[in-house]
C-alpha positions as CSV (number, residue, x, y, z in Angstrom):
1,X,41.7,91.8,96.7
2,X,40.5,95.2,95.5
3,X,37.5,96.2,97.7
4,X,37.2,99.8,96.7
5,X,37.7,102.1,93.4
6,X,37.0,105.6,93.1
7,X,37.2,107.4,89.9
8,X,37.2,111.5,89.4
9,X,37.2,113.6,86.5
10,X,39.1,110.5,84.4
11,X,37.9,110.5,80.3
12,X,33.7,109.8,80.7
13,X,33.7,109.6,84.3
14,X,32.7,112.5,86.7
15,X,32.4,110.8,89.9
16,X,32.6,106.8,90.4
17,X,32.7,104.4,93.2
18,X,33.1,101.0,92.8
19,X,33.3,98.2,95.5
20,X,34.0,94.7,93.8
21,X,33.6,91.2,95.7
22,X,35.7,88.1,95.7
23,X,35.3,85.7,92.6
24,X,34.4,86.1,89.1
25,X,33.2,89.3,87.9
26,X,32.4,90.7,84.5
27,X,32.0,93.8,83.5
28,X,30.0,95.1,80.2
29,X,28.7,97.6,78.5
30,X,28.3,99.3,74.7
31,X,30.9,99.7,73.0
32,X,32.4,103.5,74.0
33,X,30.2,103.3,77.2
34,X,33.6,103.5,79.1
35,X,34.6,100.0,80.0
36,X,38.0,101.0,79.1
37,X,38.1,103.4,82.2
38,X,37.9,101.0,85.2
39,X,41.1,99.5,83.0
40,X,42.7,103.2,83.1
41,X,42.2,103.5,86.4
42,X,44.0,100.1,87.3
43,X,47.1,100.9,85.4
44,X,47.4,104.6,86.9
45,X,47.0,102.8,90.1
46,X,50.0,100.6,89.1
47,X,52.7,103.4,88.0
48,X,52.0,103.8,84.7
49,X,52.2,106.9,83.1
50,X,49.1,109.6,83.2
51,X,48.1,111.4,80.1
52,X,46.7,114.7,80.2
53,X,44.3,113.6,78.0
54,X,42.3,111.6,80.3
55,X,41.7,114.2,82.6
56,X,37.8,115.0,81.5
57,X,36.9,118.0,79.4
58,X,35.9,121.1,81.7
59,X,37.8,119.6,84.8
60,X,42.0,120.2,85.7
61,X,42.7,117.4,87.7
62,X,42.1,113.8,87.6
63,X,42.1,111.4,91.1
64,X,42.2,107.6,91.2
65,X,42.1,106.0,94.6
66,X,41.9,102.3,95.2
67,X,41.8,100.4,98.7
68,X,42.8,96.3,98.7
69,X,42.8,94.1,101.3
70,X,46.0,91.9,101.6
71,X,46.6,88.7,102.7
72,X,48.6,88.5,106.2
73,X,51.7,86.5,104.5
74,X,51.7,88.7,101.5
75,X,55.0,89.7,100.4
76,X,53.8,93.8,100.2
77,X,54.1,94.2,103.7
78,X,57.6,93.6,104.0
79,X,58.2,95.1,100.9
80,X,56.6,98.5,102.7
81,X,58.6,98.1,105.7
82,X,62.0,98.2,103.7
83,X,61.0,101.0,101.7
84,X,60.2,102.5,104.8
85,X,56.2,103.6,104.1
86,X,53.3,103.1,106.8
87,X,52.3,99.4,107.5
88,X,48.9,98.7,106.6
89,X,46.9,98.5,109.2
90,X,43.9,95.7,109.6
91,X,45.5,94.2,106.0
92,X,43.8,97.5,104.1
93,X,46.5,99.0,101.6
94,X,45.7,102.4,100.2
95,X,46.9,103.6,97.2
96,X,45.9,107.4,95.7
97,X,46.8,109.0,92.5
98,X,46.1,112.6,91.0
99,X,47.1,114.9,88.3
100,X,46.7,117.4,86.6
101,X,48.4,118.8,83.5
102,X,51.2,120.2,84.8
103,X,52.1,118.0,87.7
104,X,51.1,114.7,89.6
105,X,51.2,113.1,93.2
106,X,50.9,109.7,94.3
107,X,50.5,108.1,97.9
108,X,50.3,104.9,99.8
109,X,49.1,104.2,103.1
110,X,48.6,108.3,102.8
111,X,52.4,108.8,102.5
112,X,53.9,110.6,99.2
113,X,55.4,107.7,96.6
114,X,57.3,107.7,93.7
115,X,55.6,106.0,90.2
116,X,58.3,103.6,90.5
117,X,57.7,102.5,93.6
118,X,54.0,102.1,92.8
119,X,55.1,99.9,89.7
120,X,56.9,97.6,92.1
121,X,54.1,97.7,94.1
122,X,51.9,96.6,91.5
123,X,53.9,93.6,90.3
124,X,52.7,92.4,93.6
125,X,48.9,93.4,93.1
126,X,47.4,93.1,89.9
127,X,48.5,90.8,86.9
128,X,46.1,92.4,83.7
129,X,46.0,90.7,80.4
130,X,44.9,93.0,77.7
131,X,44.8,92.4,73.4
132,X,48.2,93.7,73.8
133,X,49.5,92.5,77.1
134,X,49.1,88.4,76.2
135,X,52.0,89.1,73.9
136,X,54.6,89.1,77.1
137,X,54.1,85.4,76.6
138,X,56.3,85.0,73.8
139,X,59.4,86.3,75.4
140,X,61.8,83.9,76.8
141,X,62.3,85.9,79.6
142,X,58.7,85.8,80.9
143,X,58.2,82.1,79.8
144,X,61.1,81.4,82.3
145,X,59.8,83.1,85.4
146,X,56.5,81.2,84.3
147,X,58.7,77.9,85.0
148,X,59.9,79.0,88.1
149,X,57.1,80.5,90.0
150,X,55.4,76.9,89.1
151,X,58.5,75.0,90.4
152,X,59.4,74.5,93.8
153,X,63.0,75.6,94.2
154,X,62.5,79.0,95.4
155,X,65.7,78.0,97.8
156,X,67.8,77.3,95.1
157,X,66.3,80.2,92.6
158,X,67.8,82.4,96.1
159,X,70.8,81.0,96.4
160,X,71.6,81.0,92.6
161,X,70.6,84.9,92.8
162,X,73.1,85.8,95.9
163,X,76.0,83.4,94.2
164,X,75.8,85.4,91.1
165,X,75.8,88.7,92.3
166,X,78.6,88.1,94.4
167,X,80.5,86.7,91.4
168,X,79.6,89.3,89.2
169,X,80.7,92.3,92.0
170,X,84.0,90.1,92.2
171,X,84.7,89.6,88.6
172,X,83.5,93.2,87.6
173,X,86.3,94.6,90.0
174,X,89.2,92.3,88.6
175,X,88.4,93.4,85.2
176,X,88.3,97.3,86.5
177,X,91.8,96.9,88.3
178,X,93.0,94.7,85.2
179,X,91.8,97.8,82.3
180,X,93.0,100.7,84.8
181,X,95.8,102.4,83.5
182,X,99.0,101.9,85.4
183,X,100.1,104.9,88.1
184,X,102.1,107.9,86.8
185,X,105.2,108.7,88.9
186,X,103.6,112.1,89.1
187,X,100.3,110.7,91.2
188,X,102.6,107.9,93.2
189,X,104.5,111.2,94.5
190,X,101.3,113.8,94.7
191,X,99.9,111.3,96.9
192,X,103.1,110.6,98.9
193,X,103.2,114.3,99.7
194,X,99.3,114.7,100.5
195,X,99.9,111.9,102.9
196,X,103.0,113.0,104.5
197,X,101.8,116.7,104.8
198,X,98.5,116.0,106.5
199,X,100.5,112.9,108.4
200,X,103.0,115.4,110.0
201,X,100.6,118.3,110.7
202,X,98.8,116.0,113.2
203,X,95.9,117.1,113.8
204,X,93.1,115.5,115.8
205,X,89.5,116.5,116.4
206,X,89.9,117.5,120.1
207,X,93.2,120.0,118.7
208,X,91.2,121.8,116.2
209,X,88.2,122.5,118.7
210,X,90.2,123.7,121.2
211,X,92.0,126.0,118.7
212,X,89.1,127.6,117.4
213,X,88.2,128.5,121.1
214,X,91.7,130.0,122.0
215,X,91.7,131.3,118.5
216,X,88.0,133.5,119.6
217,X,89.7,134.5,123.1
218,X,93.2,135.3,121.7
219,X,91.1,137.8,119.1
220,X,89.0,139.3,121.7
221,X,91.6,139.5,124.6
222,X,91.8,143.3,125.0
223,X,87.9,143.4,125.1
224,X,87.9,140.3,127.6
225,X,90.5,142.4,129.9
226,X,88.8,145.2,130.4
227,X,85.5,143.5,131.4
228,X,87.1,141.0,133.7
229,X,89.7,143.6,135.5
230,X,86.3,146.0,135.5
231,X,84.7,143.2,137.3
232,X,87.1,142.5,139.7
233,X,87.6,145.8,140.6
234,X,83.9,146.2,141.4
235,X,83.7,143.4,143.0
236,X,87.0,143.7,145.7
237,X,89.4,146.3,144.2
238,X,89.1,148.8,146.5
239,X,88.4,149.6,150.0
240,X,85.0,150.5,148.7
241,X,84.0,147.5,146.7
242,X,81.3,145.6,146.7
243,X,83.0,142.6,148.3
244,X,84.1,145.4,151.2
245,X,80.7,147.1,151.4
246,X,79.1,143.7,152.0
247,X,82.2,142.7,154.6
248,X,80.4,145.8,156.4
249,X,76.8,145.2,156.3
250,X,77.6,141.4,157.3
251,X,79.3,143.2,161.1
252,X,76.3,144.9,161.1
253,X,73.9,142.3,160.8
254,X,75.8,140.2,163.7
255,X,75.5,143.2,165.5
256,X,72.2,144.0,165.3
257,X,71.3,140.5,166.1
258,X,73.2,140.0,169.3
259,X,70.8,143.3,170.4
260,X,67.7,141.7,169.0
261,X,67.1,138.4,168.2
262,X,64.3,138.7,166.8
263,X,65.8,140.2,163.9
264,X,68.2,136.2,163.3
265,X,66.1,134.9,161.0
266,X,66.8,137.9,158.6
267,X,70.4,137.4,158.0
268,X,70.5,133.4,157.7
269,X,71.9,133.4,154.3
270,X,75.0,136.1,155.0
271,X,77.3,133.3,155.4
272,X,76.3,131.3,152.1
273,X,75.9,134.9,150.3
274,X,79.6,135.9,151.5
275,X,81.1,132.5,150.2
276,X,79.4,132.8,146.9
277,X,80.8,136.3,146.2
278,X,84.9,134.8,147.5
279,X,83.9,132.2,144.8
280,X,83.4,134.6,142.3
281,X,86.3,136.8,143.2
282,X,88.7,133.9,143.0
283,X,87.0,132.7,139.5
284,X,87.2,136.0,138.0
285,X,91.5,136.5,138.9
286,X,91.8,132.8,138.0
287,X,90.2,133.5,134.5
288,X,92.0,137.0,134.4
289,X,95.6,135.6,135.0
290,X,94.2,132.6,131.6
291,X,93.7,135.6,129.6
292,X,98.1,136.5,129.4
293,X,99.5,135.1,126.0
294,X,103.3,135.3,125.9
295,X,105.0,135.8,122.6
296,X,105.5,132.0,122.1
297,X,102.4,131.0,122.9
298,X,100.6,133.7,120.5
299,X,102.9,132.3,117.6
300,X,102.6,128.9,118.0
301,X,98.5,129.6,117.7
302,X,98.8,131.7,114.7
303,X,101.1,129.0,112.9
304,X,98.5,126.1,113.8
305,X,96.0,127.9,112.4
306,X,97.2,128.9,109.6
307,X,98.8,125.3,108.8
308,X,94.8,124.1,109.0
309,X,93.5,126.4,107.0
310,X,96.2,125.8,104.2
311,X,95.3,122.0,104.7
312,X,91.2,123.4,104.2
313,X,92.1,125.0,101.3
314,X,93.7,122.2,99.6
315,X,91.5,119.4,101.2
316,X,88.3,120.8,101.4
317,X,86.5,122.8,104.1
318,X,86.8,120.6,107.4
319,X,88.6,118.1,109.6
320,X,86.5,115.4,108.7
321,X,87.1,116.2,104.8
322,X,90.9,116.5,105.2
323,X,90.8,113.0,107.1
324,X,88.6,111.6,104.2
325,X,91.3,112.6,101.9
326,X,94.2,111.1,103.8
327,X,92.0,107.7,104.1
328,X,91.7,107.8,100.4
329,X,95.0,108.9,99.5
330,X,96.2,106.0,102.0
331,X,94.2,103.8,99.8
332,X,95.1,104.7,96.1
333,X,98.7,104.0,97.0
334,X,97.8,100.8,98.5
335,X,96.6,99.8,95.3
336,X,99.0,101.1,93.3
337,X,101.7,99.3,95.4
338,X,99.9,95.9,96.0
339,X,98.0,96.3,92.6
340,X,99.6,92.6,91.4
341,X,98.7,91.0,94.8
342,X,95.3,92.8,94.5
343,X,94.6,90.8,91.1
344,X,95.5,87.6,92.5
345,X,93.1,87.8,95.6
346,X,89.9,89.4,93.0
347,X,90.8,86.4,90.9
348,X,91.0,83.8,93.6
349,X,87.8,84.9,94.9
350,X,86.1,84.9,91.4
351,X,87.3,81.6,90.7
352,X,86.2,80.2,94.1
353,X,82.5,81.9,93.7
354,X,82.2,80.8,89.8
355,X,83.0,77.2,90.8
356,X,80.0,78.0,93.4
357,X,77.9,78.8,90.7
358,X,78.2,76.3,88.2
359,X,77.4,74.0,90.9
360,X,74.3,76.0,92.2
361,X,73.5,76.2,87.9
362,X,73.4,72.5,87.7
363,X,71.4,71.9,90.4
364,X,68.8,74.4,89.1
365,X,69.0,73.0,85.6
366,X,68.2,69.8,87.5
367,X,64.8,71.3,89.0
368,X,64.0,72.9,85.3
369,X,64.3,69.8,83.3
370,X,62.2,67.9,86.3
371,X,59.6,70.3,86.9
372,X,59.0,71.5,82.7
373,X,57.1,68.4,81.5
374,X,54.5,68.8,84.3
375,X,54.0,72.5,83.7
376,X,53.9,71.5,79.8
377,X,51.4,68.9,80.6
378,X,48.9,71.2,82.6
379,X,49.0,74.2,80.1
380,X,48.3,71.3,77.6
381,X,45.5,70.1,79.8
382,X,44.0,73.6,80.1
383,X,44.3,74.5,76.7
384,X,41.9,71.4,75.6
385,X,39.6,72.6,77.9
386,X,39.5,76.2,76.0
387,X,39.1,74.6,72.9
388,X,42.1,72.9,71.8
389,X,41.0,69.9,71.8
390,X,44.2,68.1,70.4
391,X,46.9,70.5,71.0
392,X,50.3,70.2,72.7
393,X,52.8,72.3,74.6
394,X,56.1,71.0,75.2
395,X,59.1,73.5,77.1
396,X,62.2,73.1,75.7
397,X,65.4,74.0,78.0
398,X,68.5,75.3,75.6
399,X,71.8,75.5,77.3
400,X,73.4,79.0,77.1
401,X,77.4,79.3,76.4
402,X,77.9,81.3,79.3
403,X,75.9,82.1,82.9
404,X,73.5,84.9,83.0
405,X,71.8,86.2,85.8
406,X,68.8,83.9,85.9
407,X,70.7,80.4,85.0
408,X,72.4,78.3,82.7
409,X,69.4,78.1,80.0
410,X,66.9,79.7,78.4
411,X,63.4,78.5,78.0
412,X,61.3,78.2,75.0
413,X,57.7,77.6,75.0
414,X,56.5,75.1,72.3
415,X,52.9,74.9,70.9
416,X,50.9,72.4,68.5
417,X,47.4,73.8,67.9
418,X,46.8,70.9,65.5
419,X,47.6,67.3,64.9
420,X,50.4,66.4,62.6
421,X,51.7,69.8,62.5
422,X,55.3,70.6,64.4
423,X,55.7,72.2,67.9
424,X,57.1,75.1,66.9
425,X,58.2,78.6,69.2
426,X,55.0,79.9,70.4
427,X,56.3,83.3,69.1
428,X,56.3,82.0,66.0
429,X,53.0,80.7,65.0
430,X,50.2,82.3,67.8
431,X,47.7,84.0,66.8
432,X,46.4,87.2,68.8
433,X,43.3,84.8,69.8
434,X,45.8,81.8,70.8
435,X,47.8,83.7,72.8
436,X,44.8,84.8,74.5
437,X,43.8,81.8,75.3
438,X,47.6,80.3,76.0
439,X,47.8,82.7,78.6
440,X,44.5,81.6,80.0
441,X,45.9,78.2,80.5
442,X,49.0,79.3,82.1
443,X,47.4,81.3,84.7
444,X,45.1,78.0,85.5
445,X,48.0,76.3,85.7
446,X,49.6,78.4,87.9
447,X,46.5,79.3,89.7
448,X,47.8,77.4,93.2
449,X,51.6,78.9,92.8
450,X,50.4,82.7,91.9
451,X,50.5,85.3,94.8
452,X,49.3,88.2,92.6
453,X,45.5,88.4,94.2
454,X,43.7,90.6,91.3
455,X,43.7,88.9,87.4
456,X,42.1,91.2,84.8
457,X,41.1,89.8,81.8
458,X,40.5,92.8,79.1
459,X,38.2,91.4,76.1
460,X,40.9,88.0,76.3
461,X,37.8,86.5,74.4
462,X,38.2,88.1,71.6
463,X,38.3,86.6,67.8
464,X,36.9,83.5,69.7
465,X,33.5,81.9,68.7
466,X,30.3,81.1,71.4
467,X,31.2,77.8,72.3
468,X,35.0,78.8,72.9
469,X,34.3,82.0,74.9
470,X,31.9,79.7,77.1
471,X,34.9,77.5,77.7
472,X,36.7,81.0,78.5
473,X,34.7,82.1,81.0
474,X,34.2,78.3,83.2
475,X,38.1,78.7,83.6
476,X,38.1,82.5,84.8
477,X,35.3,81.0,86.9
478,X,37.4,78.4,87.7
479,X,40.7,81.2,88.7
480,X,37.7,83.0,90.6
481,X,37.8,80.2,93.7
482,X,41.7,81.7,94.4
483,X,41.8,84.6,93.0
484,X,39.9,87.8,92.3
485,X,39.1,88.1,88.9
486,X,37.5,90.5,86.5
487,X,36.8,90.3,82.7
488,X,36.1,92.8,80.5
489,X,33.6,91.0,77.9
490,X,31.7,91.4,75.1
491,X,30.0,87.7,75.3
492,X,27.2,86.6,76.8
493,X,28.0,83.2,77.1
494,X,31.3,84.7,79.9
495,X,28.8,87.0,81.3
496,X,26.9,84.3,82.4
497,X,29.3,82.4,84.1
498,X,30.9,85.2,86.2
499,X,29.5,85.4,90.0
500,X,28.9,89.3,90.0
501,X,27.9,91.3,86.9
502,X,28.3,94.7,86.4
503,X,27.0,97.1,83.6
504,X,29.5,100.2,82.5
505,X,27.2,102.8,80.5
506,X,26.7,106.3,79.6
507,X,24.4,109.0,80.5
508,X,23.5,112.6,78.9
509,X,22.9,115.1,81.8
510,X,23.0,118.9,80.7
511,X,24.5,118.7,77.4
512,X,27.9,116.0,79.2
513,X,28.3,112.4,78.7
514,X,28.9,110.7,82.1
515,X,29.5,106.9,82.8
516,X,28.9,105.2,85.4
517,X,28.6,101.5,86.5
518,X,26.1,99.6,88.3
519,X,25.6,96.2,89.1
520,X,22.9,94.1,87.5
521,X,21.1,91.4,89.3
522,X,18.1,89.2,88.9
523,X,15.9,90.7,85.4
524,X,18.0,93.7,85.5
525,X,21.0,90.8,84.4
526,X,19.0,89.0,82.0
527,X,17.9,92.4,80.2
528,X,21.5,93.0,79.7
529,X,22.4,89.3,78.4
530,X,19.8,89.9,75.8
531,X,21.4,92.9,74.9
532,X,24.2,91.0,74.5
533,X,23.1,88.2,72.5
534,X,21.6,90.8,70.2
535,X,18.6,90.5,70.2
536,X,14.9,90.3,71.8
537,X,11.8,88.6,72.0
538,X,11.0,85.3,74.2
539,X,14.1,83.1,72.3
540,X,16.7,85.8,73.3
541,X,15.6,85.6,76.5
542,X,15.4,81.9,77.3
543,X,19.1,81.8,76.1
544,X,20.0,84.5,78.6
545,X,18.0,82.9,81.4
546,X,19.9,79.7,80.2
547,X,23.0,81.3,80.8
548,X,22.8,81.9,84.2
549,X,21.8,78.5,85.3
550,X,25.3,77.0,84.0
């Protein structure tokens, strides 16, 4: 459920907070006292896009934040781990928005998100149903996720999605092979030689290292000469080198000590001293007689190396790029050679996985045709309750001529407002109000199958009369024990029934229009029921007061 709401600098609205309960709640207001912001708000909190022009007059940037807390099985948690943002800790999901006219950031759970991502995310949070949003209803498309989130074969809905994708990958490759145009004799022998010259050359990964190493010393040998033979030459090349000098002052050390021994513990390390410097003597001529490169040897490098970087050149600018283009040069004539058998194996497969489908398909067409009438019979059910006192839905399955991605049929919803007329499409013959009120229905109907926690209603009553809109509201109220559900309304008689009541309207302060929103309680709730009933006096107000006690 959404908990918290903060609004800044967005059309009318300097600075709002909002913190909604669980249940039923209304919101109303004037009209153009800025109901339509909290709606605003909610959509640039689920992706969509942000005009400049709501950004408030006077003011740069605009910032929506909005804070839910989420069931421990819902599905957003896992959907956070795999997209690899910050779990949400104690169940609180935080979701932040701003912009400006230039540029815009989003964040959840305070890390940096795309507006895609937060679309996703909101597919998962908030389902609102606006004048213009009821009319999702008519598609086929929608009408058949309807069907399936009420059914219960998600197994089968999974393993019909996995069996089809494999298909498809399988069938989409065959095709690809099938349409590619057959191999000149010109690639077939370009890729023989690419092959065969980087095959030969025989490089490895250890070869290469080494020769850019002897390639450094074989450059810098003169300079590495001097400063080794000058080392060694230091170090015991003459009779008065250091290695000689310190032969000297280790005699006089033992001699000093046999004539006082009190001077022993001076000269303890000599011995280890003496040994490290024979070490270093032996290490330097070791490394000095490395440093000769015969003739041969000295050719042999130059030839490797330039053989590797001819192979760079043509191959790109590494080992691991001229390997890559061996593997894939290994490959294309592997397929140009086996193309036939290639074919036979992609079209093995697809058969194998189509037959896979078909049978997965029927089994789903099954769970449709079983699982439609009772769907049709509760929308039908909920829609007398709203009104229609005699109407009937029926859902029609049509088989499609070939699979698609979501089954073997398509779904079409069909609605009877009135006796003795025809079911016919719904798209065919709602009206704006009727769809309204269809969709109502649905979401009743699907009120125990339906994750999504928030429902917003925007004006969903409209073009319907008092006795109607009262039926409106006992079902929101109704949605409001399992999910969290707000209404935008302009009728009393939905006011009434929500649990919490809040009042959007505006306020001059220093020459600006701000709105704000409050909640109403007690007289304070009844003064804006009269409002709404428009009118005043003792009559107005024993309606509102009846109101409440529904």
């Amino acid at each position: 459920m959404l908990t918290f709401l903060k609004i800044q600098h967005l059309a009318l609205v300097d600075q709002l907070v909002w913190e909604p309960s669980q249940g039923f709640t209304c919101i109303t207001g004037e009209t153009g006292a800025g109901k339509s912001v909290i709606m605003n708000a909610l959509r640039l909190v689920l992706g969509e896009r942000a005009d400049k022009s709501l950004i408030r007059s006077g003011e740069s940037t605009c910032k929506v934040e909005a804070l839910f807390t989420l069931a421990q099985k819902s599905p957003i948690h896992e959907l956070l781990e795999h997209k690899g943002f910050p779990p949400c800790e104690h169940g609180q999901l935080s979701i932040r928005r701003m912009f400006s006219a230039s540029s815009g950031r989003q964040f959840i759970n305070d890390s940096p998100a795309t507006t895609n991502m937060l679309k996703e995310l909101g597919e998962w949070l908030i389902d609102i149903h606006g004048p213009n949003d009821n009319r999702s209803l008519i598609s086929r498309e929608k009408q058949l996720a309807l069907l399936d989130t009420y059914g219960d074969y998600q197994s089968v809905l999974e393993a019909y999605s996995y069996t089809w994708n494999q298909w498809n990958k399988a069938v989409h490759a065959y095709r690809e092979l099938l349409l590619a145009e057959k191999a000149s004799d010109l690639e077939i022998e370009l890729l023989q030689h690419k092959i065969l010259e980087i095959d030969e050359a025989g490089f490895t990964k250890e070869e290469i290292d080494n020769l850019e190493q002897q390639w450094q010393k074989s450059r810098n040998l003169t300079r590495l000469s001097e400063a080794s033979y000058r080392m060694a030459n230091i170090l015991s090349g003459h009779e008065c080198s250091l290695l000689a000098q310190f032969h000297e002052f280790v005699k006089s050390a033992h001699d000093l000590e046999r004539l006082d021994s009190a001077t022993k513990n001076w000269f303890h390390n000599l011995d280890f001293i003496d040994g490290e410097f024979q070490e270093l003597d032996r290490q330097l001529n070791g490394y000095i007689s490395s440093l000769s490169f015969d003739s041969a040897e000295l050719e042999h490098l130059e030839n490797r190396i330039s053989l590797f970087e001819s192979l760079k050149r043509k191959y790109g600018g590494s080992f691991e790029s001229i390997t890559e283009s061996l593997l894939l040069a290994k490959e294309r004539l592997n397929q140009i050679e086996h193309r036939s058998e290639h074919l036979d194996k992609l079209k093995i497969t697809a058969k194998q996985l189509e037959e896979q489908l078909l049978q997965i398909a029927a089994e789903l067409t099954q769970a449709r045709q079983n699982i439609s009438p009772k769907l049709a019979d509760n929308i039908t059910h909920n829609l007398r309750d709203l009104g229609f006192r005699q109407a009937l839905v029926q859902i029609k399955l049509s088989r499609k001529q070939e699979l698609s991605p979501h089954g073997h049929e398509d779904v079409e919803l069909l609605f009877c407002p009135n006796p003795g007329e025809p079911l016919m499409p719904l798209r065919q013959i709602a009206s704006s109000g009727e769809l309204a009120r269809v969709m109502l229905a649905v979401k009743a109907a699907l009120a125990d199958k339906d994750t999504v926690p928030l429902l917003v209603f925007d004006e969903i009553d409209s073009n319907v009369g008092g006795e109607i809109a009262k039926a409106v509201g006992m079902k929101m109220r109704t949605l409001g024990s399992r999910h969290q559900v707000f209404s935008i309304t302009h009728f009393p008689q939905v006011a009434g029934l929500a649990q919490h009541h809040f009042l959007v309207e505006k306020n001059v302060f220093n020459n600006r229009t701000t709105s704000s929103i409050r909640e109403v309680v007690g007289q304070n709730r009844i003064d804006e029921l009269v409002r709404m009933l428009g009118g005043g006096g003792t009559a107005a107000r024993a309606h509102a007061e009846t109101l409440l006690k529904i």
